[in-house]
C-alpha positions as CSV (number, residue, x, y, z in Angstrom):
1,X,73.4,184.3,-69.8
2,X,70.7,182.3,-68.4
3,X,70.7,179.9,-71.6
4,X,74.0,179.2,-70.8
5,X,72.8,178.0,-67.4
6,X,70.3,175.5,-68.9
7,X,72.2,173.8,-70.8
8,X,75.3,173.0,-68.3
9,X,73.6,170.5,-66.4
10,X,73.8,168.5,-70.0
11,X,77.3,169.1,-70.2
12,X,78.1,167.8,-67.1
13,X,76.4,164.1,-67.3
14,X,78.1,164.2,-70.8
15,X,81.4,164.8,-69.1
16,X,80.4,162.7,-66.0
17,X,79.6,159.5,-68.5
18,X,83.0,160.3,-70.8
19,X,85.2,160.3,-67.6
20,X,83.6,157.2,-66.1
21,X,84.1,155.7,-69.8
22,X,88.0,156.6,-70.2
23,X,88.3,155.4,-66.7
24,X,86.9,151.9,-67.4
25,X,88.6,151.9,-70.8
26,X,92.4,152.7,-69.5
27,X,91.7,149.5,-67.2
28,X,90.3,147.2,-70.1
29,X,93.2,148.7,-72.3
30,X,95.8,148.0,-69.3
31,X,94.0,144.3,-68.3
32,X,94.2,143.2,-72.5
33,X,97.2,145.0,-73.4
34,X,95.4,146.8,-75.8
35,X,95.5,150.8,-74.4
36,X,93.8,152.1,-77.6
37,X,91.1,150.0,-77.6
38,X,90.4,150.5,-74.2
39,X,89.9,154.4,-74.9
40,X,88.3,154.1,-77.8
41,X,85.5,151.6,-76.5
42,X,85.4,153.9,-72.9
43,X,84.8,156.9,-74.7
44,X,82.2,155.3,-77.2
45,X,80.3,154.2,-73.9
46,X,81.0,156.9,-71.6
47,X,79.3,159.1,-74.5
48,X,76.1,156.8,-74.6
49,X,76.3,156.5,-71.2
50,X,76.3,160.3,-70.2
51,X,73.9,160.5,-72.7
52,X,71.4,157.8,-71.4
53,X,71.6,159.3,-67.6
54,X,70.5,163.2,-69.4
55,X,67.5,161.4,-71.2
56,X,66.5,159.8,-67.6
């Protein structure tokens, strides 16, 4: 039980950095007409950027 507790706080900049990701990526996919691009690219940087924020 308790190594489940270390290892949230992980999960949650992970999750934190995918949301912020799909959230920038549904605008660039809405602004450029282009709404699978957008998601792909916002969850390709929300997932480097969740991890870069864990690493710091």
């Amino acid at each position: 039980m308790n190594q489940n507790n270390k290892k949230e706080p992980n999960n949650q900049f992970r999750g934190l950095g995918i949301s912020i990701g799909l959230c920038i990526g549904v605008v660039y996919g809405i602004i450029f007409d282009n709404l699978s691009l957008g998601i792909s690219l916002g969850l390709c940087f929300g997932v480097v950027f969740g991890t870069f924020i864990n690493k710091k």
